[in-house]
C-alpha positions, -999 to +999 in steps of 0.1 A: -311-180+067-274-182+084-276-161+120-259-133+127-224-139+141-221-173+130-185-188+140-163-201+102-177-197+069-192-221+042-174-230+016-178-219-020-168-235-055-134-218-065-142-196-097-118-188-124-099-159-118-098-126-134-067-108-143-057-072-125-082-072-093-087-039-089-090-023-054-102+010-046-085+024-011-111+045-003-102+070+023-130+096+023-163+094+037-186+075+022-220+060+025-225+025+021-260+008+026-275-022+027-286-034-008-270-059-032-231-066-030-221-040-055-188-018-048-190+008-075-224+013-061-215+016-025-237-014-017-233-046+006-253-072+012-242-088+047-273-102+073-264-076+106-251-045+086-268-009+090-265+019+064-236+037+077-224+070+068-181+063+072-160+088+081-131+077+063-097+077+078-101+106+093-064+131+103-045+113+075-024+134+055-019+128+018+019+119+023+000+090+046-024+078+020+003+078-003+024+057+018-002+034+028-005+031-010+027+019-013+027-004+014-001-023+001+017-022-034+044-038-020+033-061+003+013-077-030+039-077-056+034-114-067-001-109-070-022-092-099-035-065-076-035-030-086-047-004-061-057+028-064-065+060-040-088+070-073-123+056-082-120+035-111-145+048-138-159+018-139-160-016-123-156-043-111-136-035-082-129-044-050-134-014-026-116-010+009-133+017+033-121+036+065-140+039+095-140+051+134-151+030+163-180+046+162-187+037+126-180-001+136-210+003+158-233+016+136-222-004+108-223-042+126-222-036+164-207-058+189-168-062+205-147-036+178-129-054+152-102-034+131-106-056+103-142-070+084-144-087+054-172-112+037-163-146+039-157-162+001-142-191-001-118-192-033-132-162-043-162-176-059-185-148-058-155-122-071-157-082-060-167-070-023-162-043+002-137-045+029-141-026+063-108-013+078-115+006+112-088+025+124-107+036+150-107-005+172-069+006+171-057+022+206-050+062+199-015+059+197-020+035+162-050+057+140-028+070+117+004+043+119+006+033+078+017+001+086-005-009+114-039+001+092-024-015+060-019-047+078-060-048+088-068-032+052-048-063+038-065-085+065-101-071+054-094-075+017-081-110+024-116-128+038-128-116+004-100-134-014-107-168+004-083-162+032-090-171+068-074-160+097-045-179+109-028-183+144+002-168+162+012-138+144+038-129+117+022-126+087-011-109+070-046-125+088-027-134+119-018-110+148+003-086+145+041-083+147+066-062+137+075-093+107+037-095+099+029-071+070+035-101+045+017-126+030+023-161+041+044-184+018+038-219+040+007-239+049-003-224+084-023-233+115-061-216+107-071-203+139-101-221+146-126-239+127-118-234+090-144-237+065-125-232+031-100-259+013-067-239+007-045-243-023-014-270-013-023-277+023-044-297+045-079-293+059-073-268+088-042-246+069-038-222+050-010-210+027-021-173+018+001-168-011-005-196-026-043-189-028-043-152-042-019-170-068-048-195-073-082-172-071-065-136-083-037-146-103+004-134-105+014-101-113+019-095-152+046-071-167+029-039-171+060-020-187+086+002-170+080+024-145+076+064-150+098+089-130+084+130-118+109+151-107+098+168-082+127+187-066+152+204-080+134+210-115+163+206-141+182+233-149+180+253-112+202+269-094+212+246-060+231+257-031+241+227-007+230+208+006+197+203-011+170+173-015+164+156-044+132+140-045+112+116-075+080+104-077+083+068-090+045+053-111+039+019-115+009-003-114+026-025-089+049-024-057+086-036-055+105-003-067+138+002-064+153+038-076+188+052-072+206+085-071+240+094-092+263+118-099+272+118-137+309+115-144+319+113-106+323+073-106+307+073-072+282+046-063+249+055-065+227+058-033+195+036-035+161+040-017+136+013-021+109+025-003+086+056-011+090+081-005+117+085-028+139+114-019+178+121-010+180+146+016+204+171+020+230+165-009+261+184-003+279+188-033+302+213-024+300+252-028+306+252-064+304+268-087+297+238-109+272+225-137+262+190-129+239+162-137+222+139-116+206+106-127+179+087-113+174+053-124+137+032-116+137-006-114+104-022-111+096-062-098+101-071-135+136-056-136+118-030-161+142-003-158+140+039-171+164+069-162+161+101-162+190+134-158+185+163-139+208+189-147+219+214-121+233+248-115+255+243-079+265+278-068+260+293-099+278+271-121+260+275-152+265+296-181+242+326-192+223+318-227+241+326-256+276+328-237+299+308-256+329+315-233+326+296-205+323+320-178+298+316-153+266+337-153+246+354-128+230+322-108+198+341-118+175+312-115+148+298-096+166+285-067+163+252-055+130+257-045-231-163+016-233-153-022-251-117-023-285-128-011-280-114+022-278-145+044-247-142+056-237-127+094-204-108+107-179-138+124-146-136+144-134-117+168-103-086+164-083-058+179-098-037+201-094-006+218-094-019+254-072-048+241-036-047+230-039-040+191-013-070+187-032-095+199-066-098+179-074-112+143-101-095+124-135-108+115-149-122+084-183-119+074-205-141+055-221-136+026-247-136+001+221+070+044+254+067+021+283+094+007+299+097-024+332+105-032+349+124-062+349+159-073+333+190-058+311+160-034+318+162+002+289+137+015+252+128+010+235+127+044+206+092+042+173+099+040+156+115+062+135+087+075+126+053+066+093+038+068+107+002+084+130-011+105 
């Protein structure tokens, strides 16, 4: 039987890979024992892991999980990953769960680790569970989307075949503000390595190139889908106002834009989620406009879709054929499963600067138009990276 906390992982056969890896982002509690290596049953079989009830990632707002969505979305656009915040009916599937500093030490003990994953070289024995703990980051980090979906990248990658790999800059090194990426060049492993890695020489790793290898690239799943949110079509506005989309897609790497039909403006283009335009002044009005958001996915899959609008009570009552303008009277603008495998590594931890630290594997079994009635778009009202 391997110890417990046994420094580098064996080596596995590299298995054929399956298309669309699916990973559940679990963010609610859960309870995940000790049994065979079974996500959809909430099971892992790792030597040194205690049943532990998580308390998922505890204070994070749904706007949070969404974004952290997005972020891992888009961080793994060449890749056939699709993640979900939902439960897949029924597997396999990957599964990513949240936990505190306290659930670390209930779960494998020892110096905090914000990132845990089970060792698999080339991804021979297929679906795990990841272990992203929030709670090894210092206070100021628990809820920072990018900071936890660099370690739930990190987790997720040990499964993959990835090992961690020194200096900083990219997914399974330390952290910088350049790392939430996958590497695209053979890299320094930091330490012993254990795994052969696609392209590169005994001791590197190129990341990329392996989830090409063992997951497979992203296929063409169609054109995105666009919800309108805010304004609903045919409400009254007043300026300025916020128009604001929900954009669907299996995968990461969306683009949308906001126009003003018949204007000849430019559109204004947000490619990061949220997707929202805040405080559109168009003017007092009154006026009857349309405004046209376009979605562009990775595979330059593109779909639009028109919101008309009442600005200032520019549109006609029903049934009035003469042009004048109505009341304004609507709604406003409102090892390999056998359990001989033991937790390696080292990672961030709460005494320790969060930038520093790797993660541990474990073995296993703002722009304005110009034209008519538009006086200026003020940017968005935040965005997610510098």
């Amino acid at each position: 039987m391997v110890p417990a906390l046994l420094l580098g992982v064996f080596a596995l056969t590299p298995a054929s890979a399956a298309a669309s890896r699916v990973v559940f982002v679990n963010t609610e509690p859960v309870t995940i024992e000790a049994g065979t290596n079974d996500p959809a049953a909430d099971s892992v079989s790792v030597n040194g892991y205690t049943q532990t009830d998580f308390d998922g990632w505890v204070g994070a707002t749904d706007e949070q999980k969404q974004d952290l969505l997005a972020l891992l979305k888009d961080v793994s656009v060449p890749f056939d990953i699709i993640y979900t915040l939902e439960r897949p009916a029924m597997g396999p599937y990957d599964m990513v769960v949240f936990g505190s500093a306290e659930d670390h030490m209930s779960s494998f003990g020892g110096t905090c680790s914000v990132q845990v994953g089970l060792s698999d070289c080339g991804d021979a024995s297929g679906v795990s569970i990841a272990f992203a703990y929030w709670g090894c980051l210092t206070m100021d980090l628990h809820l920072d989307t990018e900071r936890v979906a660099f370690h739930t990248l990190g987790a997720l990658g040990y499964g993959w075949g990835l090992e961690n790999i020194a200096g900083n800059g990219q997914v399974m090194s330390s952290w910088s503000n350049s790392a939430l990426k996958f590497g695209e060049a053979c890299a320094n492993i930091n330490g012993g390595s254990s795994c052969a890695h696609e392209g590169c020489e005994m001791g590197q790793q190129n990341s990329s190139a392996d989830l090409i290898a063992n997951l497979g690239a992203r296929v063409d799943d169609g054109p995105p889908e666009i919800v309108v949110i805010e304004p609903q079509p045919g409400a009254d506005v007043t300026s300025p106002f916020d128009v604001v989309v929900e954009v669907n897609d299996g995968f990461g790497g969306i683009t949308a834009q906001l126009e003003v039909v018949g204007l000849g403006a430019p559109p204004v283009v947000d490619a990061e989620y949220p997707y929202r335009w805040n405080s559109l002044d168009l003017g007092a009005g009154p006026s009857a406009l349309t405004l046209l958001v376009t979605a562009t996915d990775a595979d330059g899959n593109e779909v639009s879709t028109e919101i008309p609008v009442c600005l200032g009570g520019g549109c006609p009552e029903p049934g009035d054929g003469d042009g004048d303008t109505g009341d304004g009277d609507g709604d406003g603008d409102g090892d390999t499963g056998d359990g001989d495998g033991g937790e390696t590594g080292g990672g961030d931890t709460a005494a320790a600067d969060a930038g520093d630290g790797k993660g541990c594997a474990v073995e296993q079994r703002g722009v304005g138009f110009g034209g008519l009635l538009l006086v200026g778009l003020v940017g968005l009202v935040r965005r997610r990276r510098g």
